[in-house]
C-alpha positions in Angstrom: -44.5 318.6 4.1 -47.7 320.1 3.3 -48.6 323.6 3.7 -51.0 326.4 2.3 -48.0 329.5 1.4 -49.4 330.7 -1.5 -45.9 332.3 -2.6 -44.3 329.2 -3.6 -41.5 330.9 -4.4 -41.2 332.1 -0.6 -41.9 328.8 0.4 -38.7 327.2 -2.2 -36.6 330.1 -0.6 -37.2 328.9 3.0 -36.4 325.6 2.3 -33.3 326.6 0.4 -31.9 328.5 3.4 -33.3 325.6 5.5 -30.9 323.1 3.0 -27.9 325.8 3.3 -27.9 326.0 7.1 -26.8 330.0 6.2 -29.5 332.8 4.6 -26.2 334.3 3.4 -25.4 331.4 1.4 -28.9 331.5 -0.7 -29.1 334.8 -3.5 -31.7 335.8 -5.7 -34.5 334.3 -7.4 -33.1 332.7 -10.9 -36.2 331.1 -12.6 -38.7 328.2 -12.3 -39.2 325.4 -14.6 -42.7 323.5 -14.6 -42.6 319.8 -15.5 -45.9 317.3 -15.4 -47.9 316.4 -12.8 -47.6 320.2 -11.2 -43.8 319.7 -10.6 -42.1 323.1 -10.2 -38.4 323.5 -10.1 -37.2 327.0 -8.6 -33.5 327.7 -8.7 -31.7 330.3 -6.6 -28.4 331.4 -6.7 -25.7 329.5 -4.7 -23.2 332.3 -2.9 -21.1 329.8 -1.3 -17.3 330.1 -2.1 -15.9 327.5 -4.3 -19.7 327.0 -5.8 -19.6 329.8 -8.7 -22.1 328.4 -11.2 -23.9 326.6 -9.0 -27.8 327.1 -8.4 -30.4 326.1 -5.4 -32.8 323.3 -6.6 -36.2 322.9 -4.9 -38.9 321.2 -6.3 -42.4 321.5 -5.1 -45.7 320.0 -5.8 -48.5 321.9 -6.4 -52.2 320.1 -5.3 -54.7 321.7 -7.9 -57.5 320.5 -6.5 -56.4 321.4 -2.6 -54.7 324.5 -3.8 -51.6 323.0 -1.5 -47.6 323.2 -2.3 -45.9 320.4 -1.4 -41.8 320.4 -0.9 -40.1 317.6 -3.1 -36.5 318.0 -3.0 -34.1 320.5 -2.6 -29.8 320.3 -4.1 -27.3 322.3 -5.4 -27.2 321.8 -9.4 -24.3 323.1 -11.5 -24.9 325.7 -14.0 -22.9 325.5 -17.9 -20.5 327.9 -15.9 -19.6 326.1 -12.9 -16.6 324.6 -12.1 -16.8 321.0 -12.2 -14.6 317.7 -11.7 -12.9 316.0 -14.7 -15.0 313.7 -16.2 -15.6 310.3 -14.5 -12.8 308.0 -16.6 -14.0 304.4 -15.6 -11.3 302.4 -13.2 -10.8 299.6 -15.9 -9.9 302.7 -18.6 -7.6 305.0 -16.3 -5.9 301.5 -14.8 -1.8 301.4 -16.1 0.3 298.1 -16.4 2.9 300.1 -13.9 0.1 300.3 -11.2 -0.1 296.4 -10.9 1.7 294.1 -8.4 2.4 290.5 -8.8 -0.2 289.8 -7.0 -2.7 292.1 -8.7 -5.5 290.3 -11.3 -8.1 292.5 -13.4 -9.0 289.7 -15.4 -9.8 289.3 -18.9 -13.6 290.4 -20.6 -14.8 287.9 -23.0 -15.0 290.6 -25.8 -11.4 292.0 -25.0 -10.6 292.9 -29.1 -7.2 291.6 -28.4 -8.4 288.0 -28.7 -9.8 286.0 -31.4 -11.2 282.4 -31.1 -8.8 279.8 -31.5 -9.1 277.1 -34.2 -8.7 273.2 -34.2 -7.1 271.1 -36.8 -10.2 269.2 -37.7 -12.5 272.9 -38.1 -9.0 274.2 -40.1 -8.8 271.5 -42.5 -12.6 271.9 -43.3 -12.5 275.6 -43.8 -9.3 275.3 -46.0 -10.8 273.0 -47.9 -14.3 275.0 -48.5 -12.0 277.8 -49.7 -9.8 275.7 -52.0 -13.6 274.7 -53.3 -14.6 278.0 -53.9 -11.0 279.2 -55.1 -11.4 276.4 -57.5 -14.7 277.2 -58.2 -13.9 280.6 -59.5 -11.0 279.0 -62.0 -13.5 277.2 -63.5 -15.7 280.1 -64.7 -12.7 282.0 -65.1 -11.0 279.4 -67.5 -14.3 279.0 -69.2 -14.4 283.0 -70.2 -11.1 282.8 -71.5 -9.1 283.2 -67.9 -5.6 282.3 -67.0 -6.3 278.8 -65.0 -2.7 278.6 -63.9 -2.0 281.7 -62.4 -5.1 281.3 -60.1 -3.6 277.8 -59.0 -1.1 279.5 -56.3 -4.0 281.0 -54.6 -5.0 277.5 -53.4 -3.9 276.5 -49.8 -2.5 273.1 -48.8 -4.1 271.7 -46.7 -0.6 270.2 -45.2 0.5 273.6 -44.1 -2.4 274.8 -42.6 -2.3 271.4 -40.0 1.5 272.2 -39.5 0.8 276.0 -38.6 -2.0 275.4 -36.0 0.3 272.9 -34.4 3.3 274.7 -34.5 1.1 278.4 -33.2 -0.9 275.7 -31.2 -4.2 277.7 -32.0 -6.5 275.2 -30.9 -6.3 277.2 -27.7 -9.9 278.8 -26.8 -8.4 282.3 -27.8 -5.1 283.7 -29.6 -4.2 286.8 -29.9 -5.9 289.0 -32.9 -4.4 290.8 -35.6 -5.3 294.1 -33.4 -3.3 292.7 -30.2 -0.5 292.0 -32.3 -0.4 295.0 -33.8 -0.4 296.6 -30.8 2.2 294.6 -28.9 4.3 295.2 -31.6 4.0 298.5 -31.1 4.4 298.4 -27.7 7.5 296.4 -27.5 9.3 298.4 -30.5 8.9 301.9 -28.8 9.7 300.4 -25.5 12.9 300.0 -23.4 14.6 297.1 -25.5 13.3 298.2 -28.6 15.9 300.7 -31.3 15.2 303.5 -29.3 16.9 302.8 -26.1 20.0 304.0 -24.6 21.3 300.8 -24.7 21.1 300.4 -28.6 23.0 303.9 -29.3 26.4 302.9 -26.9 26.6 299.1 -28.8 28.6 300.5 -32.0 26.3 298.6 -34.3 26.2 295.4 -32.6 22.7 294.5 -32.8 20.8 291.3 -31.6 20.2 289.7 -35.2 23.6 289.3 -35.4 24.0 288.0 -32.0 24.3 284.2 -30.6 22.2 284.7 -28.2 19.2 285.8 -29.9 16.4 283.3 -29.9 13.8 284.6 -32.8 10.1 284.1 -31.9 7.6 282.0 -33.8 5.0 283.4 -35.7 4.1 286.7 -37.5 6.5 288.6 -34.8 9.6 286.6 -35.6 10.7 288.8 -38.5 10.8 291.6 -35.4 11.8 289.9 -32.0 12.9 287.7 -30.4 14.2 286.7 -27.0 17.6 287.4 -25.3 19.5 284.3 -23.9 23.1 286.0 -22.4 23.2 285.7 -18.9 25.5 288.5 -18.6 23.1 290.9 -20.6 20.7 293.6 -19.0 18.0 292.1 -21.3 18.6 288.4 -20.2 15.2 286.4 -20.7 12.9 289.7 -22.2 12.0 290.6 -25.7 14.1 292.7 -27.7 13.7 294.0 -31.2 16.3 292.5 -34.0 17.8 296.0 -34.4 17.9 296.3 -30.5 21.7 296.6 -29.2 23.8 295.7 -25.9 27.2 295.7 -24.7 27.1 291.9 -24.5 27.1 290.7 -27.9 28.6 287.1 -28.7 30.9 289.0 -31.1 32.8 291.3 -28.8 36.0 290.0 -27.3 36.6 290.2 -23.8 39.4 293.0 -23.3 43.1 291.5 -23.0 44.2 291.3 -19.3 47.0 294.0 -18.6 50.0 293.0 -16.9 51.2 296.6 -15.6 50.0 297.9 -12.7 48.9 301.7 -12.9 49.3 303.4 -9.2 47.2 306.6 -9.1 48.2 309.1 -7.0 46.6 309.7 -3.5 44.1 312.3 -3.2 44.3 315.1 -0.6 41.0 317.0 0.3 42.8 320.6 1.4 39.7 322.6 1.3 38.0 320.8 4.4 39.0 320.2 7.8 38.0 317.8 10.0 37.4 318.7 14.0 38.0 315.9 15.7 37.6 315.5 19.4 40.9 314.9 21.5 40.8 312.1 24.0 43.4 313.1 26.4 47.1 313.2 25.2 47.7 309.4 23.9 51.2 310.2 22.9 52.5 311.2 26.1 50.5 308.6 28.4 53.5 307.1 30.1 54.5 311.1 30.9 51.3 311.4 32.9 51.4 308.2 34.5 54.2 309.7 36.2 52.7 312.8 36.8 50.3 311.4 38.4 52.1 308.9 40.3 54.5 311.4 41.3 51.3 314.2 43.1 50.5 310.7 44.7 53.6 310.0 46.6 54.4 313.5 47.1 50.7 313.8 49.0 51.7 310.7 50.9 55.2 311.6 52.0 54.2 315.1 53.3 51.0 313.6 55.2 53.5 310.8 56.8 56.3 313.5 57.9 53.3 315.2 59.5 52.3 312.6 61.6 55.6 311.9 62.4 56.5 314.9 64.1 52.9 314.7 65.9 53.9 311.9 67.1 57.2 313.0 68.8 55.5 315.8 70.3 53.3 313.6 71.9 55.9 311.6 73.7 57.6 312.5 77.3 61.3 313.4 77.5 62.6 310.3 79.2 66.0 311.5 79.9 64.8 314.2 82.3 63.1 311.1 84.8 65.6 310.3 87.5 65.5 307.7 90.5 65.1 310.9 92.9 62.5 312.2 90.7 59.5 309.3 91.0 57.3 310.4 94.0 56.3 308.2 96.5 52.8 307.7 95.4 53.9 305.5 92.0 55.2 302.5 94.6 51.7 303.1 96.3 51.0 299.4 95.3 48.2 300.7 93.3 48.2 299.7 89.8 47.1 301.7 86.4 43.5 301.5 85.4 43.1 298.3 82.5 40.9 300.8 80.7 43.3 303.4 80.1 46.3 300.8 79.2 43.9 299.0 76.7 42.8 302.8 75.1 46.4 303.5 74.6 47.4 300.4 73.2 44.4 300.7 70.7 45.5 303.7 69.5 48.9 303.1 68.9 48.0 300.0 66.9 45.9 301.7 64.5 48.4 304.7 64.1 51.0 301.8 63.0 48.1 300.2 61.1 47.8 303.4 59.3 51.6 304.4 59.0 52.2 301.0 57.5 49.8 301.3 54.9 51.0 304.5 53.9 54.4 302.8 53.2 53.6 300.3 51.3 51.5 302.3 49.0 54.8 304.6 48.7 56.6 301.8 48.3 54.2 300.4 45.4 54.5 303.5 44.0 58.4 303.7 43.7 57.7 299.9 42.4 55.6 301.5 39.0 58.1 304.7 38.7 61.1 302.2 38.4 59.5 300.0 35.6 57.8 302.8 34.0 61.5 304.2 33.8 63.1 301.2 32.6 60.8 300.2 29.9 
C-alpha cells in the first residue's frame, strides 16, 4: 500500500490499530529501528491482557527517490519481559517408552549412539591379527632396549576366541549394541522394577535370583548382572531381573505343610447399620389372608343372594287367597294371554335362575378352598 503521510510514525500507528481491530489495544510510541534498503521497524506497545511484554511491529518502506512510505508487515513481537511458552522440546526428545502402544513404531536413526557396527568373522580375524602384529611389533623393540618380552606375551589375542565370541554374541549383525547402550540399559534395568530396589526384593528374606533354579544368566558383558526369570508361578516370569533381585517364588522355599484342622471364625455382625428393606405384603401369614379374602367374598355373595331372594317373594301373588268363586267370568272368555308377554316372563325368570345359580356355585367353590385351606 502506497501512500504520501509524511509521519510515518502516524501512518505505523494506523496500521497497528488496523492489525488490532481495537485503538484501545495499541499504547504509546516505543522506538524505531532502521535496517537496509530504507526498512523501518516501529514498535508500539501491546495493551492487550495476557500480552505484557509484548510490542506492535510494523515495518515500512520508505521510497527515497518518491519520497513515499510503503507498509511491509505488521505482528505482535515479544519483548525480554514477556511471558512466553516453554521452549519448543522436539517430539522425538519429549517422546517416553510409557507413551507407546504395541502398535506404535518411531523407528531407529542411523546415527542412534546406542549402536555400533557389527563385525564379521572374516574382518575380526584380520583386525586381531593386525593388532597381534603390532602388539608383537612393540616386544620386539621393547626386548631389544632391555624389555620384559614375556610379560607383554598375554597382551596378544587368540585369534580362536575372538571367532568363538562373534559367533556366540552373533555380531556379524549390521549393528550391536555400543558400550553407551549398554551402559545405559544397565542402568535402566538395575534402578527399575525388578532390579534391588523393588518392593518385591525387600519381602523375599534374602532369597535372591543368583541363588535361584530358575534364573537363566544372560550372555555377554551383562551376564555378571542379569539374567532372565524362568518360574511360571513368579511375577517376573519371562523379564530381566538383576542377580540381587528377589521374589517370593524361589526354587529354595518349601511349599507350606497342608493343615489338617479346620479353623471356624466367628460370624461377623454389622450392628451399626440397618438395612430398610421394602415389605412385600405379609408372606408369613399368606394362608390367613387367603381366608380373609375368601371369607369378604362369600359374605358379599350371601347377603346379595338373601336379597334377591326376598325380592323375589314379594314379587309373587298369594295363591291361597284365589278361590273357584273368585275367577271372574272374563278369564273363561276363550281369549288366550298374549305370546309376547308369556315369552317376556319366561325370559326373565331364566336369567334370574341363570344368575342365582352362578352365585351358588361360586359360594360353593368358595366353601371348596376354605375346607382345604383348613385342612392342610
Amino acid at each position: 500500500m502506497a501512500t504520501s503521510e509524511f509521519d510515518p510514525i502516524a501512518l505505523a500507528r494506523a496500521e497497528a490499530i488496523d492489525t488490532a481491530h481495537e485503538p484501545e489495544d495499541v499504547g504509546e510510541f516505543v522506538t524505531s529501528e532502521a535496517h537496509d534498503d530504507g526498512v523501518t521497524d516501529f514498535r508500539f506497545e501491546a495493551l492487550m491482557k495476557g500480552y505484557e511484554g509484548w510490542q506492535w511491529s510494523v515495518t515500512l518502506y520508505h521510497d527515497v527517490e518518491l519520497d513515499h512510505w510503503t507498509i511491509d508487515e505488521s505482528s505482535l513481537i515479544p519483548t525480554d519481559k514477556a511471558l512466553l511458552p516453554p521452549k519448543w522440546v522436539p517430539w522425538k526428545d519429549r517422546l517416553l517408552p510409557s507413551d507407546l502402544s504395541v502398535t506404535d513404531s518411531i523407528g531407529t536413526p542411523e546415527d542412534d549412539e546406542r549402536l555400533d557396527d557389527g563385525i564379521g568373522i572374516d574382518e575380526a580375524v584380520s583386525r586381531t591379527e593386525e593388532l597381534n602384529a603390532e602388539q608383537q611389533a612393540v616386544e620386539t623393540v621393547q626386548a631389544q632396549e632391555g624389555g620384559s618380552p614375556d610379560e607383554q606375551a598375554d597382551a596378544l589375542t587368540a585369534v580362536e576366541d575372538v571367532v568363538e565370541a562373534v559367533e556366540e554374541l552373533d555380531l556379524s549383525r549390521r549393528h550391536v549394541l555400543s558400550e553407551l547402550g549398554q551402559t545405559q540399559t544397565a542402568q535402566r534395568w538395575y534402578e527399575g522394577p525388578h532390579g534391588p530396589k523393588s518392593l518385591s526384593t525387600k519381602t523375599a528374606d534374602g532369597n535372591l535370583c543368583s541363588t535361584c533354579g530358575f534364573f537363566i544368566p544372560l550372555a555377554g558383558s551383562l551376564k555378571t548382572m542379569f539374567g532372565v526369570c524362568a518360574n511360571r508361578w513368579s511375577p517376573d516370569d519371562g523379564k530381566v531381573v538383576s542377580v540381587d533381585h528377589g521374589c517370593g517364588e524361589h526354587s529354595e522355599i518349601r511349599p507350606p505343610e497342608p493343615s489338617r484342622m479346620w479353623v471356624q471364625t466367628k460370624p461377623a455382625y454389622d450392628d451399626l447399620h440397618i438395612d430398610v428393606v421394602a415389605q412385600h405384603g405379609r408372606d408369613e401369614r399368606k394362608d390367613e389372608e387367603l381366608l380373609e379374602s375368601l371369607d369378604e367374598v362369600d359374605a358379599e355373595s350371601l347377603a346379595g343372594l338373601k336379597q334377591k331372594a326376598l325380592d323375589m317373594d314379594d314379587d309373587m301373588p298369594d295363591t291361597s287367597s284365589f278361590g273357584i268363586g273368585s275367577v271372574s267370568p272374563q278369564d273363561f272368555s276363550g281369549e288366550e294371554p298374549e305370546a309376547d308377554s308369556t315369552v317376556e316372563r319366561s325370559a326373565a325368570t331364566e336369567v334370574c335362575e341363570d344368575e342365582d345359580a352362578e352365585q351358588i356355585d361360586s359360594m360353593c367353590a368358595s366353601e371348596t378352598v376354605i375346607a382345604e385351606e383348613a385342612g392342610e
